[in-house]
C-alpha positions as a Markdown table, in Angstrom:
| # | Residue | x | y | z |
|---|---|---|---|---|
| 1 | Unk | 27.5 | 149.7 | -15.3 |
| 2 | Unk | 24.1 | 150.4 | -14.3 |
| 3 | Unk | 21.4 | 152.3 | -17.1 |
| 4 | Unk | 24.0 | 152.5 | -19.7 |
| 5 | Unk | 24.7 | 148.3 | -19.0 |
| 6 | Unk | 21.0 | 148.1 | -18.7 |
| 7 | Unk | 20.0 | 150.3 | -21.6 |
| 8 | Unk | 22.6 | 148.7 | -24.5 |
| 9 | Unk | 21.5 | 144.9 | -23.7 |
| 10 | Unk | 18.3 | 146.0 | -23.2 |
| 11 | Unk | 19.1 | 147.0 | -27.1 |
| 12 | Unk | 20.7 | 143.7 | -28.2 |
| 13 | Unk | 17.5 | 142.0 | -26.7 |
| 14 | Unk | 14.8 | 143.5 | -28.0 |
| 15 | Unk | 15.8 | 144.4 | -31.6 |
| 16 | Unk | 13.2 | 144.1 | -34.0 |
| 17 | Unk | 14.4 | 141.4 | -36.2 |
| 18 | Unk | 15.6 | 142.7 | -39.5 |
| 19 | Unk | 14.2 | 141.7 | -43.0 |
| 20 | Unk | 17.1 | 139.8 | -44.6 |
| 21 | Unk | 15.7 | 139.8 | -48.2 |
| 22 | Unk | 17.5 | 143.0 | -49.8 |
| 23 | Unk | 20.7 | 143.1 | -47.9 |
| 24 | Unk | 23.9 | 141.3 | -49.7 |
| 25 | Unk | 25.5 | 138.9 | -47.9 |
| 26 | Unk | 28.6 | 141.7 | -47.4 |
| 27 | Unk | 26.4 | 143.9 | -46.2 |
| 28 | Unk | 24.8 | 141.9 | -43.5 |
| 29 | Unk | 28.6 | 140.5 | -43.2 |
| 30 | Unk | 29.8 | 143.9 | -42.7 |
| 31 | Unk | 26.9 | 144.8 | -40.4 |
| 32 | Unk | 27.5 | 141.4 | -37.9 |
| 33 | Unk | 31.2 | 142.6 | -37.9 |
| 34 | Unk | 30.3 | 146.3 | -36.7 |
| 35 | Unk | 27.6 | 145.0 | -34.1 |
| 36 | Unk | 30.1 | 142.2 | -33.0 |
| 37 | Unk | 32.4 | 145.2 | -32.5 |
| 38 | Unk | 30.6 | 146.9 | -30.0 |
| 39 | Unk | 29.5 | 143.8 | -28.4 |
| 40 | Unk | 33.3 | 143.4 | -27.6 |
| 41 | Unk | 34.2 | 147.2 | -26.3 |
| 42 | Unk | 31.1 | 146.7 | -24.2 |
| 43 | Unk | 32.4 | 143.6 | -22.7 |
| 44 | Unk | 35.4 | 145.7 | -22.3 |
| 45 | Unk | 33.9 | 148.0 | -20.3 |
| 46 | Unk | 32.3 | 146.2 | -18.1 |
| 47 | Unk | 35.6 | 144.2 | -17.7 |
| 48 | Unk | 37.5 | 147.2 | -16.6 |
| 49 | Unk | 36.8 | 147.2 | -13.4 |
| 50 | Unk | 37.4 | 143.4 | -12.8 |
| 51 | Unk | 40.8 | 143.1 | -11.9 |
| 52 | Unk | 43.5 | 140.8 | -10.1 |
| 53 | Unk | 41.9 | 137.3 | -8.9 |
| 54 | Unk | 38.4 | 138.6 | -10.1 |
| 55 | Unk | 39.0 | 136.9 | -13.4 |
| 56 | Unk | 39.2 | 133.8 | -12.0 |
| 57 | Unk | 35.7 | 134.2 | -10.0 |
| 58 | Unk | 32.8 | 132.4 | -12.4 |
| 59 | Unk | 30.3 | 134.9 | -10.0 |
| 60 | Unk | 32.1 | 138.1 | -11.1 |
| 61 | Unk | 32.9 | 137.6 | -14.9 |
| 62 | Unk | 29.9 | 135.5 | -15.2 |
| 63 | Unk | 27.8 | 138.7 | -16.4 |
| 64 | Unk | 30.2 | 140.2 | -18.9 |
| 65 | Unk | 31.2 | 136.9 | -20.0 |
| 66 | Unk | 27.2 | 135.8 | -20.7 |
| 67 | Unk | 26.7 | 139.3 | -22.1 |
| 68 | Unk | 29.6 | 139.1 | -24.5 |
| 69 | Unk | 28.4 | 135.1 | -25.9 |
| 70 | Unk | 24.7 | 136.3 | -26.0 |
| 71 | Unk | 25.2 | 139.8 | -27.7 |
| 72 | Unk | 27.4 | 137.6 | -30.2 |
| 73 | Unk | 24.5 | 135.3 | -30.6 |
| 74 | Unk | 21.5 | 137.5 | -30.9 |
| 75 | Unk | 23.3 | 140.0 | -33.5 |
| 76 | Unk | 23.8 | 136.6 | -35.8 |
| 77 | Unk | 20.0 | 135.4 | -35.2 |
| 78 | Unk | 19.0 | 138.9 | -35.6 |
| 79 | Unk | 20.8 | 138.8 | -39.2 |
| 80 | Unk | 19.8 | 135.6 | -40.2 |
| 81 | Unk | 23.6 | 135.2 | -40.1 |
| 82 | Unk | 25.2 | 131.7 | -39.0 |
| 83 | Unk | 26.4 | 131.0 | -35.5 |
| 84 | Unk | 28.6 | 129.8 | -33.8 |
| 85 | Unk | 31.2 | 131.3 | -37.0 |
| 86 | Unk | 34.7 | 132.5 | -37.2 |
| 87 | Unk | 34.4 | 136.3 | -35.7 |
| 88 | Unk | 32.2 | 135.3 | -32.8 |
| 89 | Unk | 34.8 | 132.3 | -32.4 |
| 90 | Unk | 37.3 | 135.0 | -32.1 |
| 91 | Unk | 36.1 | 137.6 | -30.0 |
| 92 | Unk | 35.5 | 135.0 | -27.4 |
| 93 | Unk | 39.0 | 133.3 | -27.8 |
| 94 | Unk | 40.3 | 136.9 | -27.9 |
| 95 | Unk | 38.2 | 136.9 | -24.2 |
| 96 | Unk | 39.9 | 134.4 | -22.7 |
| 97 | Unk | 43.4 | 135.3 | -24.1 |
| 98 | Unk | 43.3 | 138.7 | -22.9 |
| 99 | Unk | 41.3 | 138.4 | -19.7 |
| 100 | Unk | 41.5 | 134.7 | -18.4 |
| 101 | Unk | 44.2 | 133.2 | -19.7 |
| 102 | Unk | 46.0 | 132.7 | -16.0 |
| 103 | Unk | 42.9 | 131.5 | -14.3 |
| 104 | Unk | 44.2 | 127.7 | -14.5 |
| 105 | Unk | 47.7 | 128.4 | -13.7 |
| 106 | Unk | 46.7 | 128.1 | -9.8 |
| 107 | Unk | 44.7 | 124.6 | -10.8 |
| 108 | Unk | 46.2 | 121.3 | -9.9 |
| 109 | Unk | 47.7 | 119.2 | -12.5 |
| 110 | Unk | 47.1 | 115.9 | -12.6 |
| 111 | Unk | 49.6 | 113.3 | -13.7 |
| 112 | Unk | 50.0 | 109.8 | -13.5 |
| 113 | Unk | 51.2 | 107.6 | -10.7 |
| 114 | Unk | 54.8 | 106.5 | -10.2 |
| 115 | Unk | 54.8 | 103.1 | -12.6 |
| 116 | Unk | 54.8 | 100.6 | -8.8 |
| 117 | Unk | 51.5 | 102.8 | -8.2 |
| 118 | Unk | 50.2 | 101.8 | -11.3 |
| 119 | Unk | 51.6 | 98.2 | -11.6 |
| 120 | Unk | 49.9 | 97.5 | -8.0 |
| 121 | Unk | 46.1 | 99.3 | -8.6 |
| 122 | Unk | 46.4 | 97.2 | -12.5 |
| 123 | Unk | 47.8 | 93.7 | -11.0 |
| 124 | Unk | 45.7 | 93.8 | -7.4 |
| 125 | Unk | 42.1 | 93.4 | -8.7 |
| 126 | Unk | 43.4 | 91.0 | -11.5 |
| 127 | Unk | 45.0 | 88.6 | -8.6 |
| 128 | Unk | 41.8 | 89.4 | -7.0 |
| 129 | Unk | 39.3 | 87.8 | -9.5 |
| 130 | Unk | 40.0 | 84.3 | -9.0 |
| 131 | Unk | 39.9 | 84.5 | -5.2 |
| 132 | Unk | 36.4 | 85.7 | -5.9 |
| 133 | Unk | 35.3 | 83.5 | -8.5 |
| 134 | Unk | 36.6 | 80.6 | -5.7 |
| 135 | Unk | 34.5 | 81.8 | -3.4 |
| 136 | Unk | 31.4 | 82.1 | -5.5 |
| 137 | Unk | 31.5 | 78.8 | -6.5 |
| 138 | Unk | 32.2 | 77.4 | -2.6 |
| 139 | Unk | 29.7 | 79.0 | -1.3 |
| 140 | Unk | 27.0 | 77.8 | -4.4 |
| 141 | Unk | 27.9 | 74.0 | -3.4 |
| 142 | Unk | 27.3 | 74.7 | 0.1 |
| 143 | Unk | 24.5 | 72.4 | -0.4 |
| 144 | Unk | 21.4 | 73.9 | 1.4 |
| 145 | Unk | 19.0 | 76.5 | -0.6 |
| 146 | Unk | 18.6 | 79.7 | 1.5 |
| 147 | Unk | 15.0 | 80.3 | 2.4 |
């Protein structure tokens, strides 16, 4: 993961932008789809070592994961081609289908409360209103102004 990491984001970084005004819109099309191509087998590789409960750790996929959005990104900026758009779309849903798609199976799901849980946390603060309003108003006729 180290030069050759280094050297192809290194690439995706610092390329030159590109004058837009003689290429077709299929050809910078196709171009975006073959640069968006290596972005993914690059997140690839640096994915193949990740393995097991890894994929779940924001501090170990973070990296590959940023790369893959960014390389996405700067390819489209680079061709003056829109972004967010359908193939980067894909590549990263394709990310978390194929690499992360258990990560919230150990997450706790929340439901709702048993309906006597509910009916109690709904009817105890509206029983509990005119208590207070009561005592707001006893304590205002209580005659004497604080100093």
């Amino acid at each position: 993961m180290g030069a050759e990491a280094e050297g192809f984001g290194q690439e995706a970084r610092t390329s030159p932008p590109m004058s837009m005004h003689n290429f077709t819109d299929e050809l910078v099309e196709e171009i975006y789809t073959n640069m968006t191509q290596r972005c993914w087998e690059f997140f690839m590789h640096l994915m193949q070592n990740v393995t097991g409960t890894q994929l779940c750790e924001w501090k170990v996929i973070s990296r590959p994961y940023s790369f893959l959005q960014k390389c996405l990104e700067d390819w489209a900026d680079n061709l003056n081609y829109s972004y967010p758009n359908t193939l980067a779309e894909s590549y990263i849903f394709q990310s978390h289908h194929r690499y992360f798609q258990n990560c919230s199976a150990g997450s706790q799901a929340y439901f709702d409360p048993p309906e006597d849980v509910l009916l109690a946390m709904i009817i105890a603060p509206i029983c509990l209103i005119p208590f207070l309003v009561t005592l707001v108003i006893w304590r205002s006729k209580d005659g004497k102004a604080q100093p």
